[in-house]
C-alpha positions as CSV (number, residue, x, y, z in Angstrom):
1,X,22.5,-73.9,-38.4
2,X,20.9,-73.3,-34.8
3,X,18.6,-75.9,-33.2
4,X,15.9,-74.6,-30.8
5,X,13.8,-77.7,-28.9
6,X,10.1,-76.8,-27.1
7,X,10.4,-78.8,-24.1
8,X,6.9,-77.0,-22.9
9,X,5.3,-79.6,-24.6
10,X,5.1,-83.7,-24.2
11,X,6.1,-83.9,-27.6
12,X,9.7,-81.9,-28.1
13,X,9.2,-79.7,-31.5
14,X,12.9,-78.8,-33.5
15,X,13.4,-75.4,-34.7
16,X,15.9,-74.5,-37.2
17,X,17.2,-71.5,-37.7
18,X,20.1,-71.0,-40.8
19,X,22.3,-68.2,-40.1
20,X,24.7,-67.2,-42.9
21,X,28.1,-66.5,-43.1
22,X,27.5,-63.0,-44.2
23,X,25.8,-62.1,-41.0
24,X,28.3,-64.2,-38.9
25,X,30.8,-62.1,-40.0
26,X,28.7,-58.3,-39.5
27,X,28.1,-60.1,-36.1
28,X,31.8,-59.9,-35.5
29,X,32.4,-56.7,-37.4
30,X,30.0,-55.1,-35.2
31,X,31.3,-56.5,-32.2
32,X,35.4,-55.8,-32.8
33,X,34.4,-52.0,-33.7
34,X,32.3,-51.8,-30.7
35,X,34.8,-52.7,-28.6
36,X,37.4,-50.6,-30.9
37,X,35.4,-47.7,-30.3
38,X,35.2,-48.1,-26.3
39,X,38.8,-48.8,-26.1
40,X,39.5,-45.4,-28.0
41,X,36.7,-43.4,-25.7
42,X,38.8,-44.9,-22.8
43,X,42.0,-43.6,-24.0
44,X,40.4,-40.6,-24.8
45,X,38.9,-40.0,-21.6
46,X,40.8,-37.5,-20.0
47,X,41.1,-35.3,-23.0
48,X,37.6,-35.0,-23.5
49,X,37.0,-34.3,-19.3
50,X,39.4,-31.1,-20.6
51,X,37.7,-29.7,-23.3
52,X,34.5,-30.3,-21.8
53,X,35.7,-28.2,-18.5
54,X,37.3,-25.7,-21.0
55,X,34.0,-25.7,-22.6
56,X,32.0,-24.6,-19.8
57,X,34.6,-22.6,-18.2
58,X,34.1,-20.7,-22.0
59,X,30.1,-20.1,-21.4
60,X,30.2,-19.0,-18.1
61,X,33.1,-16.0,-18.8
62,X,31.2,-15.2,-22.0
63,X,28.7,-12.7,-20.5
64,X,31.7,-10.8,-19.1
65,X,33.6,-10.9,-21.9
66,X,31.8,-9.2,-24.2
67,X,30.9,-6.3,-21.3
68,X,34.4,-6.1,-21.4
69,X,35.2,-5.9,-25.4
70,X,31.6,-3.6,-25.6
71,X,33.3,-1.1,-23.1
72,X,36.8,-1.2,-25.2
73,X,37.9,2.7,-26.4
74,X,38.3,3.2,-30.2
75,X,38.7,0.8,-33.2
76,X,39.7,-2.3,-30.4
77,X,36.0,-1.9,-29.4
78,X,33.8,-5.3,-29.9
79,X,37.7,-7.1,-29.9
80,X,37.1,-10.9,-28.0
81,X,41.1,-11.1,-28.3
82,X,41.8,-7.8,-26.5
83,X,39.1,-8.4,-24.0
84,X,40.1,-11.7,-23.1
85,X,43.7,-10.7,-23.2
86,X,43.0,-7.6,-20.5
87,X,41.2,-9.8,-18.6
88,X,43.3,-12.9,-18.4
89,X,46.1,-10.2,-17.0
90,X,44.2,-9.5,-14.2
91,X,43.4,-13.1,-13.0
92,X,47.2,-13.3,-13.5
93,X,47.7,-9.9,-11.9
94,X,45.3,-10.8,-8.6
95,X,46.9,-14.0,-8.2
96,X,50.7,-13.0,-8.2
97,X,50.0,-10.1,-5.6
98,X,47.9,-12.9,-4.0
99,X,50.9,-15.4,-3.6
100,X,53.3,-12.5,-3.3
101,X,51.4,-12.0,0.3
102,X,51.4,-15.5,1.0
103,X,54.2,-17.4,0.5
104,X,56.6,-15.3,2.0
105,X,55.0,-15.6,5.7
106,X,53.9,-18.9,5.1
107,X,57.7,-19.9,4.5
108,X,58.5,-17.8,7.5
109,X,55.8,-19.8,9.8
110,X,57.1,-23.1,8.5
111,X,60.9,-22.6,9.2
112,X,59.7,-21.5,13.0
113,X,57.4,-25.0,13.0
114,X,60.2,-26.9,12.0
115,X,62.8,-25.2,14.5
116,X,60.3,-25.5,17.3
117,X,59.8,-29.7,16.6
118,X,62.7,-30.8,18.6
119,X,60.7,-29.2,21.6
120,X,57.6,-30.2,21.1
121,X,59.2,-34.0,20.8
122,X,60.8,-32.9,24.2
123,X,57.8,-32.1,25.9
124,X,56.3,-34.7,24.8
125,X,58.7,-36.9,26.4
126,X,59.5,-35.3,29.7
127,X,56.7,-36.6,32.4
128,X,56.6,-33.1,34.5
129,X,55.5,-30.8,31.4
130,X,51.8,-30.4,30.7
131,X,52.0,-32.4,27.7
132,X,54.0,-34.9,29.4
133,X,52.0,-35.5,32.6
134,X,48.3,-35.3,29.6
135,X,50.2,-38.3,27.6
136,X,50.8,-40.4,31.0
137,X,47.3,-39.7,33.1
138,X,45.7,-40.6,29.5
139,X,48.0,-43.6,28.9
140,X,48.7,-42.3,25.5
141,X,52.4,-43.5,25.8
142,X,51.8,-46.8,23.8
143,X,49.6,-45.3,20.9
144,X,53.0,-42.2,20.8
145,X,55.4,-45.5,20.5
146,X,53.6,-47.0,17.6
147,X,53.1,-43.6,15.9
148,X,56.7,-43.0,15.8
149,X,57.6,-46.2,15.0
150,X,55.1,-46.2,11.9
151,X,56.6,-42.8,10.9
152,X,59.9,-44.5,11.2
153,X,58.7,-47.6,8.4
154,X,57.6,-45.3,6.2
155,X,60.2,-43.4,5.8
156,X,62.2,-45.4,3.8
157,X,59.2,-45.4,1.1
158,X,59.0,-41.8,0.8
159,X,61.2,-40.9,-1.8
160,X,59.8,-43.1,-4.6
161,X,56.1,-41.8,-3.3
162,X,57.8,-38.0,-3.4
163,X,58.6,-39.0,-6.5
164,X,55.4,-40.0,-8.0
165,X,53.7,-37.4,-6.2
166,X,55.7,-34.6,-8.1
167,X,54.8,-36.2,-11.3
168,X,51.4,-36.1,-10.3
169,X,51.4,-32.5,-9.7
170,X,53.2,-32.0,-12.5
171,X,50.4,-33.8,-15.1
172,X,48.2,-31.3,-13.0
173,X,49.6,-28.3,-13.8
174,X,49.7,-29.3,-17.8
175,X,46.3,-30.2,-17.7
176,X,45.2,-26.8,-16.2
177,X,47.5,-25.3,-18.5
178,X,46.1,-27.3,-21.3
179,X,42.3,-25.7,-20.0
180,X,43.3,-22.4,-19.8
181,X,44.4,-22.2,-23.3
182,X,41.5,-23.8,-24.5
183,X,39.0,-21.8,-22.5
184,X,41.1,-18.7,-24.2
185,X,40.5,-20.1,-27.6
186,X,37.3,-21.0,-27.1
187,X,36.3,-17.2,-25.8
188,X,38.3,-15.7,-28.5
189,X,36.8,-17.9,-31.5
190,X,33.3,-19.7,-30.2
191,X,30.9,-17.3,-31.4
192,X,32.6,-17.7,-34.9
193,X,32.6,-21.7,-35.1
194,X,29.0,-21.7,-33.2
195,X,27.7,-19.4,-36.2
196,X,29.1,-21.9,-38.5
197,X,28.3,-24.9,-37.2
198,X,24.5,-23.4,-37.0
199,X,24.7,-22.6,-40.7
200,X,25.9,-26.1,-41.5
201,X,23.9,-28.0,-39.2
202,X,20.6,-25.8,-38.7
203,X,18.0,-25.2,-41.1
204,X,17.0,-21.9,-41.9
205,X,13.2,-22.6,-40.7
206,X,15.0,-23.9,-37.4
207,X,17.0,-21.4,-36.6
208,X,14.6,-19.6,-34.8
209,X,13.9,-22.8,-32.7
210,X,17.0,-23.6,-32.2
211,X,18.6,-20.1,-31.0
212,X,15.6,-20.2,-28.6
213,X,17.1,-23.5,-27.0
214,X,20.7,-22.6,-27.0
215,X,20.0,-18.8,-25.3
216,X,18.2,-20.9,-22.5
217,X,20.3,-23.1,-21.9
218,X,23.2,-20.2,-21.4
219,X,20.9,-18.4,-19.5
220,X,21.0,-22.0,-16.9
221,X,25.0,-21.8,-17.1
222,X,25.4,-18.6,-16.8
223,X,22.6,-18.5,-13.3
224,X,24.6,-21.5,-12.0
225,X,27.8,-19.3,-12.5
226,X,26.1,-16.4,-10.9
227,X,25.1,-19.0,-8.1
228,X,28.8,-20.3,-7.4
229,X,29.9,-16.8,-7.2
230,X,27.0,-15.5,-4.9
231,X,27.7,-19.4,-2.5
232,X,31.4,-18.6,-2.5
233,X,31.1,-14.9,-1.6
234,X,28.6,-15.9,1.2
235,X,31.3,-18.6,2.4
236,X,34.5,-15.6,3.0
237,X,32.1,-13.2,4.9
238,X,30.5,-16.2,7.1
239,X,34.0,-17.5,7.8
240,X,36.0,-14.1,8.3
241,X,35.2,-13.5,11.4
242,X,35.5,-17.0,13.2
243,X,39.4,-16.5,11.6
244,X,39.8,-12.9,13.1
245,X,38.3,-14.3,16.7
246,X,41.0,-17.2,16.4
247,X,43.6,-14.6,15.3
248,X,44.6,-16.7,12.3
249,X,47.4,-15.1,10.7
250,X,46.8,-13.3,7.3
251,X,43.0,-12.9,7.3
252,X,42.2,-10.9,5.1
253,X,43.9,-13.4,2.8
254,X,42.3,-16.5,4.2
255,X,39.1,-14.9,2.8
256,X,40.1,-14.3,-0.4
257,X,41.3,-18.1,-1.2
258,X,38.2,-19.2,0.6
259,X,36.7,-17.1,-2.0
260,X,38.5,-18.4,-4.9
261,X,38.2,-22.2,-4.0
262,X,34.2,-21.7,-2.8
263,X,34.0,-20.8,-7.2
264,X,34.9,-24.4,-7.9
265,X,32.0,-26.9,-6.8
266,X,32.3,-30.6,-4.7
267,X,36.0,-29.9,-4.0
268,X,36.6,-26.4,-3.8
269,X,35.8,-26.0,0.2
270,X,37.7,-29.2,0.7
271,X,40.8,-27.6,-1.1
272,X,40.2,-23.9,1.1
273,X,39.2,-25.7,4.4
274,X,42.5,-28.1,4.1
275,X,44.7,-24.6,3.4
276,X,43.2,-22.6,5.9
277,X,43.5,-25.0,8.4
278,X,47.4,-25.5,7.7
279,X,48.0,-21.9,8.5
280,X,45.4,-21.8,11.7
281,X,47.9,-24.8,12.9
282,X,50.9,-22.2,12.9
283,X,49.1,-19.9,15.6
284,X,47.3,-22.4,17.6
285,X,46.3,-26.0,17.4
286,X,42.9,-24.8,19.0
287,X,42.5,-22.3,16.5
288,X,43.1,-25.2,13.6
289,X,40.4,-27.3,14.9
290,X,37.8,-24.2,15.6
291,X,38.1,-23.6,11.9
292,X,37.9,-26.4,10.7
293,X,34.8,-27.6,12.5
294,X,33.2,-24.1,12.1
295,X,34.2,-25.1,8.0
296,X,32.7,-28.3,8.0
297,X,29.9,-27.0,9.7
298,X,29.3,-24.6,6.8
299,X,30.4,-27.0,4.3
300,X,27.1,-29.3,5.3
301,X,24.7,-26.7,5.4
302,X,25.9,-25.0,1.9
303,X,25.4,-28.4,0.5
304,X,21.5,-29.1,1.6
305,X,20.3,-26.2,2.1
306,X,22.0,-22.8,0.8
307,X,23.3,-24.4,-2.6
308,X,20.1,-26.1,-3.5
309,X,17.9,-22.8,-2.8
310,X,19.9,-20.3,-4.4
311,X,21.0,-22.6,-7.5
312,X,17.4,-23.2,-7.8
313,X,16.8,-19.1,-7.6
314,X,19.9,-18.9,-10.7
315,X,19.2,-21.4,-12.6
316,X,14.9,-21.8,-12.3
317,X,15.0,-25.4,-11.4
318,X,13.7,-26.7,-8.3
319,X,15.8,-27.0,-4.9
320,X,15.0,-31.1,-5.0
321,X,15.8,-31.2,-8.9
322,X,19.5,-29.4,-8.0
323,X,20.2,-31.5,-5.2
324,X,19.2,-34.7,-6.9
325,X,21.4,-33.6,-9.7
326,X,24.1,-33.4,-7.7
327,X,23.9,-36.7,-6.0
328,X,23.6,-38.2,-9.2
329,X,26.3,-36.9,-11.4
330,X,28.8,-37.5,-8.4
331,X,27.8,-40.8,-8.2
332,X,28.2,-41.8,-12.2
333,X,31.3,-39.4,-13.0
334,X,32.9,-38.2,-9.8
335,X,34.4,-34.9,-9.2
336,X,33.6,-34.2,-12.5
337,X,30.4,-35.4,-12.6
338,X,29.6,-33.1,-9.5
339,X,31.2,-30.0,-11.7
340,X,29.1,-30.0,-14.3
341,X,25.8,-32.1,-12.6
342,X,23.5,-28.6,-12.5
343,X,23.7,-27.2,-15.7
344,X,23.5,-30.5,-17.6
345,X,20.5,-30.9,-15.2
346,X,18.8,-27.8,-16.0
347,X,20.0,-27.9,-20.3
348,X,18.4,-31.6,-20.3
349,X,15.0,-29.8,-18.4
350,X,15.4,-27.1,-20.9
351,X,15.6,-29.7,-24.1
352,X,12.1,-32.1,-22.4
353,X,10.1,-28.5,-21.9
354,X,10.7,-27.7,-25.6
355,X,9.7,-31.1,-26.7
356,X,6.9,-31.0,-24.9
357,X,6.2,-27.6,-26.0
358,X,6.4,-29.1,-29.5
359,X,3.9,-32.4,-28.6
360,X,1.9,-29.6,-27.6
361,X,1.5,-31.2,-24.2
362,X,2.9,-28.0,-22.3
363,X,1.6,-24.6,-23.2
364,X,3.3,-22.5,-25.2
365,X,5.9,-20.4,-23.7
366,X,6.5,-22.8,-20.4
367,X,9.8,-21.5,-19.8
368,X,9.0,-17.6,-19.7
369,X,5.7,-18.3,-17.3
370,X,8.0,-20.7,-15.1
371,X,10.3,-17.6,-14.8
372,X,7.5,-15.4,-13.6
């Protein structure tokens, strides 16, 4: 039994309120498999960030996909397994000639760093070089002490942060192994479980509705696609020739992973700036920060004002809607958040329209006259 007293007035007033035992107990029942439920989501977590990357990952490679199994010679035509197969190869294929260019040098130009430390340390320390006689004018001899000597301390830490650092990577590597699976399962069986599901799940009255709804909101996935593609092609050609003016070893190459990281959103520049950068410092430590400013440079006006214009353009939404979008699913999810921000944007806009539609407070056919 619960009391309740109305002090408001002079003259106090008891409320009682009898509460059984039955409800006591749903009370708790509710509340333990509440908090059940949020402890399993939380354990969960990180497999469902997979298969929701492996899900989108699956809708934006459809379109190509199918070109690919529609092009097929012979009784393999229409095949998702043989297209995805041939295709798969070739990522693998680019990539191994890719790091077949790459790592050989870039082992080359580390052994010569390494062998030329001793030196630089040298230099550092005689006062009649140029770096020498720059550390003393600039009484930079106290900040050098305390730098090496932190360097020093932490070396005794590194092997047990080596150590977790390799495990990291490691849990990396599964997990993008884990995606790339998926993603191939997905492409391989989707259209099969989607058709079932849509039979189970959909009415036959609805259908129409509901395939309406679900080709517009691939139509926003796959324009954001086509956006990241057409954002990180503009990226290589902008920043090829700043690394042919700096003379930054392997150019050509440079371009192509600025490429391939511009395709990932939020931290894909950060990932291409940081490598390309590394190899500028082998030639020249001028030439490391001239790219890398140039880079952040680019990286700031991609984000305001090239990625919100031409993902607007792809995907039909407005330049302040895909920016906002942004900002916001960084700030409640993160990376991930930031990966998938646009086209949840632009499937949520696509899901109010058709409501609205429905309410009859939007004109029929919103989306197509939008598109016009």
């Amino acid at each position: 039994m619960i009391h309740f007293h109305d002090y408001g007035r002079k003259k106090s007033s008891l409320v009682e309120v009898t509460v059984s035992t039955n409800t006591l107990i749903r009370i708790v029942f509710v509340v333990l498999i509440t908090f059940g439920m949020v402890k399993v989501f939380m354990d969960i977590t990180h497999s469902i960030l997979l298969v929701s990357v492996a899900f989108f990952l699956a809708l934006a490679l459809n379109s190509p996909i199918s070109r690919i199994a529609s092009i097929l010679p012979g009784k393999i035509r229409g095949n998702r397994l043989v297209a995805t197969s041939i295709s798969y190869l070739v990522v693998i294929f680019f990539l191994t000639v890719l790091g077949m260019y790459l790592i050989p040098p870039f082992i080359h130009q580390t052994e010569k760093f390494i062998i030329a430390t001793p030196n630089l340390l040298s230099e550092l320390k005689n006062q009649h070089s140029t770096l020498g006689h720059f550390i003393r004018v600039h009484h930079l001899q106290g900040f050098l002490s305390s730098l090496s000597n932190e360097a020093h301390n932490r070396l005794g830490s590194i092997g047990g942060k080596a150590f977790s650092s390799i495990a990291g990577i490691l849990s990396d590597v599964v997990s993008l192994l884990v995606v790339v699976v998926l993603t191939f399962m997905m492409l391989v069986e989707g259209q099969k479980w989607l058709s079932v599901l849509s039979g189970l799940f959909v009415s036959e009255n609805k259908t129409k509705e509901v395939n309406v709804i679900a080709n517009e909101m691939y139509r926003v996935i796959r324009g954001y696609v086509n956006g990241q593609v057409l954002l990180a092609l503009i990226a290589a050609i902008l920043m090829g020739p700043v690394l042919f003016m700096m003379h930054v070893s392997f150019p050509i190459a440079m371009m192509a992973i600025i490429f391939i990281c511009g395709l990932v959103p939020v931290i894909g520049h950060a990932i291409g700036a940081l490598i390309v950068t590394i190899v500028a410092v082998f030639h020249s430590l001028t030439a490391a920060l001239v790219v890398l400013i140039l880079y952040i440079i680019y990286i700031n006006i991609e984000n305001y004002l090239l990625q919100p214009r031409i993902q607007s353009n792809t995907t039909n939404m407005s330049p302040l809607l895909v920016l906002v979008s942004v900002i916001v699913g960084i700030n409640f999810g993160g990376i991930f958040g930031g990966l998938v921000a646009i086209p949840v944007a632009g499937c949520i806009r696509v899901l109010i329209i058709e409501l609205l539609e429905h309410k009859k407070l939007l004109p029929k056919n919103f989306l197509d006259e939008a598109k016009d």
